[in-house]
N, C-alpha and C positions, 0 to 999 in steps of 0.2 A: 399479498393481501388475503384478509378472510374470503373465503367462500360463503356463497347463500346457507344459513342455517349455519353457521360458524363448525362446516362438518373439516375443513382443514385450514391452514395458514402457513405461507412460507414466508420465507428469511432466507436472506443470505443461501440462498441455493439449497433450500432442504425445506420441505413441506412436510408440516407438523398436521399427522394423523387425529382425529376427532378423541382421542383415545388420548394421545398426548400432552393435546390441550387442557384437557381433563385434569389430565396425573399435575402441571403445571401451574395450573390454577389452585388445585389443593395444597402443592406447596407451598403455594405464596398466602396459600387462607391459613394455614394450618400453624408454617412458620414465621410469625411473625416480630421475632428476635430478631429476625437473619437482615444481615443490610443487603440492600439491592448485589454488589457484588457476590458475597456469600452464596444468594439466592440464586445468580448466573451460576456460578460452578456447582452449586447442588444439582440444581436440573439438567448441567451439560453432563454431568454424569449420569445419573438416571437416566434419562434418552439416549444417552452412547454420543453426545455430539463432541468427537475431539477430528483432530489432527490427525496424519500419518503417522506423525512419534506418539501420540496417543495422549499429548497435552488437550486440556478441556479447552473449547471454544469460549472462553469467557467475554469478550468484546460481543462475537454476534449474539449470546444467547441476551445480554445485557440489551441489544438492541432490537429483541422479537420480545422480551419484555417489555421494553417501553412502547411497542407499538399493538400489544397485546392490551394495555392498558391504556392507550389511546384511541383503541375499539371499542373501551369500556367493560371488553372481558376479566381484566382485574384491578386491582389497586394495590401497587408498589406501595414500601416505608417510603418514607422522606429521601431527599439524597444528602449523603452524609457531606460535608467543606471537602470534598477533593477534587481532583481535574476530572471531567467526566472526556471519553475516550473522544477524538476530533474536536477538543476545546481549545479554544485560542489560551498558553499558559502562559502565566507570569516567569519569564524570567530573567535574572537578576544580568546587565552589561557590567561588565567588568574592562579595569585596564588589559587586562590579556587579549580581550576581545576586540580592541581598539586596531582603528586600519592601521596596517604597517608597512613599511617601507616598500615603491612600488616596483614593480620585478617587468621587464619588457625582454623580448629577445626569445631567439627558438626552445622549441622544449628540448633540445638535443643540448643546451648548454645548463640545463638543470638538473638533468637525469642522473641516477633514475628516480622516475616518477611512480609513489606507491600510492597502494588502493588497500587500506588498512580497515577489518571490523573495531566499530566503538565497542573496548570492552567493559574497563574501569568508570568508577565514577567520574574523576577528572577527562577520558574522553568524549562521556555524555554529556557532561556541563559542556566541554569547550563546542561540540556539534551542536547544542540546542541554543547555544546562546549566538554563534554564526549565523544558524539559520534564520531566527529571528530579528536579528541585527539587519542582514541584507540578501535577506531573500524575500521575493516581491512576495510571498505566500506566508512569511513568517514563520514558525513552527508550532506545531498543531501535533497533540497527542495522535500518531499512527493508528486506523483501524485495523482489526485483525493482526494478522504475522506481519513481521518487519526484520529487514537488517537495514542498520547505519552503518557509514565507512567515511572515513577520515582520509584527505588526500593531500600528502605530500609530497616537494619536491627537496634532494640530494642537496643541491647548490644554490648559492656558495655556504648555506649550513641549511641543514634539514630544520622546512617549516610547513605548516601545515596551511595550505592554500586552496580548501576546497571542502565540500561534503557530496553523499550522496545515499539518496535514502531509497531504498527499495522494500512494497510493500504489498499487501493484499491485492487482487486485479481488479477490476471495475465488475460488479455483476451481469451487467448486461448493455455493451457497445453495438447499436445494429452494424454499424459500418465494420468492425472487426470481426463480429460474429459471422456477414455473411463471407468477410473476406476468405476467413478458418473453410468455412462451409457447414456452421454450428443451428441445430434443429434446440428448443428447451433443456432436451432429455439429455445430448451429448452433451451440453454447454456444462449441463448440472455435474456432470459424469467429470470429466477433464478442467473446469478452471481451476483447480488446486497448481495446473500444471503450468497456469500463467503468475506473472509476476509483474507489478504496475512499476516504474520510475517514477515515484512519488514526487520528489526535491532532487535537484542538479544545481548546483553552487561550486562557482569557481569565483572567488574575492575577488570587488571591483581596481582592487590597486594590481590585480596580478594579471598581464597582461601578455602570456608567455602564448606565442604562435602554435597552434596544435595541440595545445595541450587540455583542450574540451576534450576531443577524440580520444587523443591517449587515454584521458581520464577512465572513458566510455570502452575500451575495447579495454584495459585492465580490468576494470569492474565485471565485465560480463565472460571473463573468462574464468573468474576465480567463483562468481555467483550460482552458478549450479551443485557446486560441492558448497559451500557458507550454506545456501538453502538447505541442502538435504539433509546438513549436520544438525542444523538448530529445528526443520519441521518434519524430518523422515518422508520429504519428497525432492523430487528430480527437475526441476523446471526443463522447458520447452520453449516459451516464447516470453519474451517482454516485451508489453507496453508502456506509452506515456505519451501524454497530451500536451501540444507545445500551445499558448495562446497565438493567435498567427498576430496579434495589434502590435506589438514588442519584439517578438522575435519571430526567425525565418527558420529555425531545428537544421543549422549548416551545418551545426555539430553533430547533429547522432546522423544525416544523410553522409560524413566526412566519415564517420566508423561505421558506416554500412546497414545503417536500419532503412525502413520504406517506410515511404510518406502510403496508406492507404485511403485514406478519407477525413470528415471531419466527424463530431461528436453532434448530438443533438443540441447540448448548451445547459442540459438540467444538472449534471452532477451528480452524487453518490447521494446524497440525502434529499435526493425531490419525488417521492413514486409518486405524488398525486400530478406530473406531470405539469406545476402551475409556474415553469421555469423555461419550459423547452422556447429556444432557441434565444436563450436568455445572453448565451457568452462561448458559439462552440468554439472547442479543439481542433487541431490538428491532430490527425492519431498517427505514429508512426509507433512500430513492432520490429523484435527481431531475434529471429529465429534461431536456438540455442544449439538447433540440429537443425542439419538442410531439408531433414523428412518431415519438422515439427510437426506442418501442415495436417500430411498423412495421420502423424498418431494422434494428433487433437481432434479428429474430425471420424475417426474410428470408432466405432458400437463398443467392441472387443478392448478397446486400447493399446490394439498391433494393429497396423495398416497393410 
């Protein structure tokens, strides 16, 4: 939020100097061609706001503009007919997407079991239209960095029985943060080095024993290298919030994450706080290196 006299404002973990704000308002007075997306990546460049690989931050700058001009410090164009980033999207079910034949019996008579990145177009349709189909969350344009992955199994012909989507961390979990042992300044320092479990989807007709877990310890062991390749960073830890009314999270405690606490209940999109204790989580983490702890909770970022 702004500070008194609008001398700073943060986002997404970076607080925007009085001098910033400045240069940023000029942009948006100055250029006034530019569509709101344009406008994110002009200013994530002038400011230096990227990534480890040195891709521009264009989601959060998109969202310290709209709350920059919900301050009433500027005035955005219009928003152009597209999906704006965390929008419920339209999309298209198809007969491919249609429940199929239902599978029972151990994951040892299907295997093996893959854990594939969405590359193609036809992978991204066939994941976003899963998710929306039957996932209780539907699919929601991803904030920040993301990978998707596609899950397969071998038997009796390779089909695709699953998704999973891994994405930006949450900015600020008290329950996780005091777990780490995480102070403002460290948290600002190291969440690049976490990684949220956004969506877990395994199709209702597919009923194969273990194969949540399997799913879960494949994914996470190929996800450190997938991260580093697509954001030129190393993950450490991932999270994810299990709702406790529906489900017990038997699966990620079956592949070895920890139950630490619950969530307050507000979500990524409540700071005025007018949510809390609205619908918490469960938070359960796990840890990509047995030291995580140590280097998340590190000044230096050695422990």
């Amino acid at each position: 939020m702004a500070n008194a006299g609008d001398s700073s404002f943060g986002c997404s973990g970076r607080v925007f100097a009085t001098s910033e704000i400045a240069l940023i308002r000029e942009v948006v007075a100055t250029c006034r061609g530019l569509s709101r997306k344009e406008l994110a990546n002009t200013i994530s460049e002038l400011v230096g706001w990227t990534r480890a690989n040195g891709s521009l931050k264009e989601a959060e700058c998109l969202k310290l503009l709209a709350r920059l001009e919900a301050a009433g410090l500027l005035h955005l164009p219009a928003k152009q007919a597209t999906r704006p980033l965390g929008s419920i999207t339209s999309i298209p079910h198809t007969a491919a997407g249609a429940p199929g034949v239902p599978l029972s019996g151990r994951v040892e008579t299907f295997a093996p079991v893959s854990v594939e990145p969405v590359g193609d177009c036809a992978a991204r349709q066939q994941f976003r239209e899963l998710v929306d189909r039957y996932h209780p969350l539907g699919y929601k344009v991803p904030f920040g960095a993301y990978i998707q992955y596609l899950v397969s199994v071998a038997q009796p012909e390779r089909m695709v029985v699953g998704c999973l989507q891994f994405s930006s961390a949450a900015w600020r979990i008290a329950v996780r943060d005091r777990w780490i042992g995480w102070d403002d300044a460290t948290r600002a320092r190291h969440l690049p080095l976490l990684v949220n479990n956004s969506r877990f989807l395994l199709l209702a007709w597919v009923q194969i024993k273990n194969l949540a877990s399997a799913t879960l310890a494949r994914a996470l062991r190929r996800l450190p290298q997938d991260w580093q390749a697509h954001y030129g960073v190393t993950p450490l830890l991932v999270e994810t919030f299990v709702d406790p009314e529906p489900y017990t999270g038997a699966c990620y405690r079956a592949a070895n994450w920890v139950e630490i606490g619950q969530t307050s209940g507000r979500g990524r999109e409540d700071p005025q706080h007018r949510r809390h204790g609205a619908r918490p989580k469960r938070v359960f983490v796990y840890q990509l290196r047995r030291d995580a702890r140590a280097w998340l909770r590190a000044e230096s970022g050695r422990p």
